[in-house]
C-alpha positions as CSV (number, residue, x, y, z in Angstrom):
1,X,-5.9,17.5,3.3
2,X,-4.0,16.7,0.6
3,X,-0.7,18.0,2.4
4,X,-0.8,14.4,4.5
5,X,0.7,13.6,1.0
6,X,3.8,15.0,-0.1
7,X,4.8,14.4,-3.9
8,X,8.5,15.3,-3.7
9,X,11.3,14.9,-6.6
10,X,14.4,14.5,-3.9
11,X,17.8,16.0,-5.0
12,X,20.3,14.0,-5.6
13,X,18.3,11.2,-6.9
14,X,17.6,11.5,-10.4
15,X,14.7,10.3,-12.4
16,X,12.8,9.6,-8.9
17,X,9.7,10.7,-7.3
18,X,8.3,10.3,-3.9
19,X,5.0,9.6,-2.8
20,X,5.5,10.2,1.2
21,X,2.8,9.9,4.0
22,X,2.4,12.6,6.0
23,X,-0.3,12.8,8.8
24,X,2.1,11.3,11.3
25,X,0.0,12.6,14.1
26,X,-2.8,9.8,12.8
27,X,0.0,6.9,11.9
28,X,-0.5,7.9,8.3
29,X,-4.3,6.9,8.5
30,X,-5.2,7.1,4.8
31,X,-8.3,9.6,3.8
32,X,-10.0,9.6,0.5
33,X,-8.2,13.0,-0.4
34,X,-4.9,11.3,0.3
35,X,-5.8,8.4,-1.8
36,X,-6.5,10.8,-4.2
37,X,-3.6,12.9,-4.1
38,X,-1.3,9.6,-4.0
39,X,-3.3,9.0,-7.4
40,X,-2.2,11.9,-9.2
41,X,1.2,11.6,-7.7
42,X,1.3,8.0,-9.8
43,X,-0.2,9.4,-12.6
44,X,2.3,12.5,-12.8
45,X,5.2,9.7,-12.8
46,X,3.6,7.6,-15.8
47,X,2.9,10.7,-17.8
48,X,6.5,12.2,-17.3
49,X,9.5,10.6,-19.1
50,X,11.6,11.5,-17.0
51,X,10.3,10.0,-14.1
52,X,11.5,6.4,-14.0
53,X,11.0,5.0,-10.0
54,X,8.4,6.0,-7.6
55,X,9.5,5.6,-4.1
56,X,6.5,5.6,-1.2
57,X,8.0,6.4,2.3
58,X,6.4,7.1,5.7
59,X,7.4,8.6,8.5
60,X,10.0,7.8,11.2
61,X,8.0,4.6,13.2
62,X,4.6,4.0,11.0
63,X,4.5,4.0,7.4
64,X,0.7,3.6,7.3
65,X,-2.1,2.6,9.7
66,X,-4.3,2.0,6.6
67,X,-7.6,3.4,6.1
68,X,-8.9,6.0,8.4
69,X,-11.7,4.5,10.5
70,X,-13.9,7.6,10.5
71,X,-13.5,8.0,6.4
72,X,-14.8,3.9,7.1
73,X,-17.6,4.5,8.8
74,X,-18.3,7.6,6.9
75,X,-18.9,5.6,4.0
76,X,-20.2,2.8,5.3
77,X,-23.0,4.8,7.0
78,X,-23.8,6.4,3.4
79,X,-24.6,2.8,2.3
80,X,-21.5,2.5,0.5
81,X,-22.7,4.6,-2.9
82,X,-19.9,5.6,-5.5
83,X,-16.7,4.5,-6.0
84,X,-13.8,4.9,-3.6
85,X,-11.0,7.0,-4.2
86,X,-9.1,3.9,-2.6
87,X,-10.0,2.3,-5.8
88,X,-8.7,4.7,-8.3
89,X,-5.4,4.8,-6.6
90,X,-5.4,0.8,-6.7
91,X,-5.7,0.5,-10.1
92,X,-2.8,3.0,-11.0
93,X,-0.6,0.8,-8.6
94,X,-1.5,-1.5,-10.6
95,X,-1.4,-0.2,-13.8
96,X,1.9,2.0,-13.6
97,X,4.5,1.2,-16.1
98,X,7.5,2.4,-14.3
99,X,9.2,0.6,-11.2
100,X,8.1,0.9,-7.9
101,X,9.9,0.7,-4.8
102,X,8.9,1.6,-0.8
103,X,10.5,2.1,2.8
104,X,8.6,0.6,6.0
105,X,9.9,1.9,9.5
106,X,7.2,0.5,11.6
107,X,3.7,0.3,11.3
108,X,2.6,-1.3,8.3
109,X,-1.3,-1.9,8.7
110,X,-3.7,-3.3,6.0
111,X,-3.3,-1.3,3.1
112,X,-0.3,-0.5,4.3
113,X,1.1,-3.8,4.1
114,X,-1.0,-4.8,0.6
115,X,0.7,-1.6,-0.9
116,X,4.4,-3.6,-1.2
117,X,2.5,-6.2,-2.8
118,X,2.6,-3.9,-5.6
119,X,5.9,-2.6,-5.3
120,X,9.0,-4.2,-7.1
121,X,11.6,-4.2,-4.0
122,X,10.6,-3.1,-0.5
123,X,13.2,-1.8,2.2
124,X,11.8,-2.1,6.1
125,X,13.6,-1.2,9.7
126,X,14.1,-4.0,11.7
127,X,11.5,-3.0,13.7
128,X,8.5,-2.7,11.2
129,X,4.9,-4.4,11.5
130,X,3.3,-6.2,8.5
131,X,-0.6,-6.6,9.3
132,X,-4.1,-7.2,7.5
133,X,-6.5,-7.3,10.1
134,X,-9.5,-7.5,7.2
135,X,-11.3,-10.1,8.9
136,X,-11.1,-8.9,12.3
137,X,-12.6,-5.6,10.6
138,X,-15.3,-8.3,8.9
139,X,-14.2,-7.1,5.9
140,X,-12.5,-9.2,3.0
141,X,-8.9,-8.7,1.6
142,X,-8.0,-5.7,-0.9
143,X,-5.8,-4.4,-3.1
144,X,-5.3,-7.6,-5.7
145,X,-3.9,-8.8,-2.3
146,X,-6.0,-12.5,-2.8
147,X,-4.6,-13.4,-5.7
148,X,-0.9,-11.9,-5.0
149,X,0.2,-12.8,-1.5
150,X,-0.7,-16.8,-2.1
151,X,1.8,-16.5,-5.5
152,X,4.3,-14.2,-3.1
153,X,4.1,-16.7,0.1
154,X,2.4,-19.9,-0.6
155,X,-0.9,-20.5,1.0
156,X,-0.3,-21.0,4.5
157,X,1.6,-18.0,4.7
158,X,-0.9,-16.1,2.7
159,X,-4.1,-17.1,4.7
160,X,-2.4,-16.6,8.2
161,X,-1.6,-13.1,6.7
162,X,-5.1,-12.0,5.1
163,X,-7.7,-14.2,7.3
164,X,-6.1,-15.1,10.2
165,X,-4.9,-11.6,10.7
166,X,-1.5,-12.8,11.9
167,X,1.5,-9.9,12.1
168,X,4.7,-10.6,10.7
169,X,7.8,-8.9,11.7
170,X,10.6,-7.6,9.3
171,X,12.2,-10.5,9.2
172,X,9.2,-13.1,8.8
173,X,8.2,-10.7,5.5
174,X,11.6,-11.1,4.5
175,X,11.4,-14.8,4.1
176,X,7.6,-14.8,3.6
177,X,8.6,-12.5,0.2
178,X,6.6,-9.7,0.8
179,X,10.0,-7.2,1.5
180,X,13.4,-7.4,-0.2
181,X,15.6,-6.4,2.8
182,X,15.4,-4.8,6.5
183,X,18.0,-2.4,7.4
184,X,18.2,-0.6,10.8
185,X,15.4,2.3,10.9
186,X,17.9,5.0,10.4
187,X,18.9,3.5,6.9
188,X,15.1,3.1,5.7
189,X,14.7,6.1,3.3
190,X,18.4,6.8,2.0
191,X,18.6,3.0,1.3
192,X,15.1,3.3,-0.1
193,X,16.3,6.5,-2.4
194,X,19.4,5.0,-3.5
195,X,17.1,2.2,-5.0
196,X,15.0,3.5,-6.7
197,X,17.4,6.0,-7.7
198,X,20.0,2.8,-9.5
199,X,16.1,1.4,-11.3
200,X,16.1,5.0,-12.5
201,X,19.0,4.8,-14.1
202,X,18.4,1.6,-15.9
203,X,17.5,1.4,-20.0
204,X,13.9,2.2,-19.1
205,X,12.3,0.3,-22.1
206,X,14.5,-2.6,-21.0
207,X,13.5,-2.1,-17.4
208,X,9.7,-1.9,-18.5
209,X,9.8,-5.2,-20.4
210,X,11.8,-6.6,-17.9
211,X,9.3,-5.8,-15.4
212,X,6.0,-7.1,-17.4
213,X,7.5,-10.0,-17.8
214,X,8.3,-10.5,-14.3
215,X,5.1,-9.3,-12.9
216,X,1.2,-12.0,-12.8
217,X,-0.7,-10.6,-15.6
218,X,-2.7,-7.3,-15.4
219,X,-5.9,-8.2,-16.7
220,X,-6.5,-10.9,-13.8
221,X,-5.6,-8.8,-11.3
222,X,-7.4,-5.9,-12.5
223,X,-10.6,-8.7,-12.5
224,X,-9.7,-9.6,-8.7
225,X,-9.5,-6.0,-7.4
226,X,-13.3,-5.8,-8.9
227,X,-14.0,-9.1,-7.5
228,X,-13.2,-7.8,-4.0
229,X,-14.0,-4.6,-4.7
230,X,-17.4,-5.8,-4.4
231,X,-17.2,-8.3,-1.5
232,X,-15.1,-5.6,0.2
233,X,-18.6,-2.8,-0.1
234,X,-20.9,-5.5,0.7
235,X,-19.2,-6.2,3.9
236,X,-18.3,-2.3,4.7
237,X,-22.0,-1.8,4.6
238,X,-22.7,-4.8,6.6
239,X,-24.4,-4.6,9.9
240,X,-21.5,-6.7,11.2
241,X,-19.1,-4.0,10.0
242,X,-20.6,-1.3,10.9
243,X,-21.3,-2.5,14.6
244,X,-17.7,-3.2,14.9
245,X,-16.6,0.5,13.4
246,X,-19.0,2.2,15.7
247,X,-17.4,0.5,18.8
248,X,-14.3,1.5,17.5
249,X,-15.4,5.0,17.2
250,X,-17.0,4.7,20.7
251,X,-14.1,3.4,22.3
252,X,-11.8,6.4,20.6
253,X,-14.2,9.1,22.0
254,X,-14.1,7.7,25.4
């Protein structure tokens, strides 16, 4: 339902809108109508002038568990046929113009850690979880995520992240790169806000120049989100996935 997605233009903060999970009661699992609604939430900020930050938020203790198994297994059972909505949202991440910021209180679980990789400045609680648990899924890193977490955090930090499956605390993203600063959880969103709010109020074609020159170039990372774009379906429709999203299906009906 596309209300586990809130598109929100908070008073008080001028210039920003939110993209905020809201399925709490799954940890913010991520369905294809929420990818698709986070979509048009993106592109209602690059087609509005007056929009100049997007701000994604969670809520209080996960800010996403990534994709929703079942939605998984749903497609992988289909033999993987069309293009995900996953995909369209990824590419207006990636393609936005206007700055992107993001709070983390808690759970932040493979899309929901490769998210930040797209965001300019990322705010976490001190008592968040950064994990890609690809691999262990016997799937293959997303989300541009191969070619940006090795320039973010060096290899060793990179591969213990996206094929290891290794979690990293607030702090350990802090220094890894991946988040700008942890706060205590009750400071997440209004520090969050407040950020994107003083981007908003920057000289936005400054701020947009500014940013593409700061930021790896769009054309190869629009090439590597194909490239794993098409590892990641082979392996979703694997029999090595699917038997490991079945038992995890199993085990939740049990």
């Amino acid at each position: 339902m596309t209300d586990h997605i809130l598109i929100e233009r908070p008073d008080g903060y001028p210039g920003v809108l939110v993209i905020r999970f809201n399925r709490p009661e799954k940890k913010n699992a991520i369905t294809q109508a929420m990818y698709a609604r986070m979509t048009e939430g993106l592109n209602e900020a690059e087609g509005d002038a007056s929009i100049r930050a997007v701000a994604f938020l969670g809520t209080e203790g996960c800010f996403s568990a990534g994709n929703d198994m079942a939605d998984f297994l749903g497609f992988a059972m289909g033999g993987g046929v069309g293009e995900p909505a996953a995909f369209g949202f990824l590419k207006a991440l990636a393609g936005g113009s206007k700055p992107l910021v993001s709070g983390v209180d808690g759970l932040a679980i493979g899309i929901g850690t490769t998210i930040h990789m797209h965001c300019d400045m990322t705010i976490a609680s001190d008592r968040s979880l950064f994990k890609t648990p690809f691999v262990d899924l016997a799937l293959v890193p997303e989300a541009g995520s191969s070619l940006l977490a090795p320039r973010l955090m060096g290899h060793q930090r990179a591969f213990a992240m996206l094929a290891a499956s290794e979690g990293f605390s607030a702090e350990s993203a802090r220094e890894a790169g991946l988040i700008w600063k942890v706060v205590v959880p009750d400071a997440v969103e209004a520090e969050t806000l407040a950020l994107a709010a003083s981007l908003a109020a920057k000289p936005p074609e400054a701020m947009k120049i500014a940013r593409d020159l700061v930021r790896c170039d769009r054309v190869e990372l629009l090439r590597r989100m194909d490239e794993e774009l098409n590892y990641f379906v082979e392996r979703l429709t694997s029999a090595e996935a699917r038997a490991l999203f079945e038992a995890f299906m199993r085990s939740r009906a049990s």
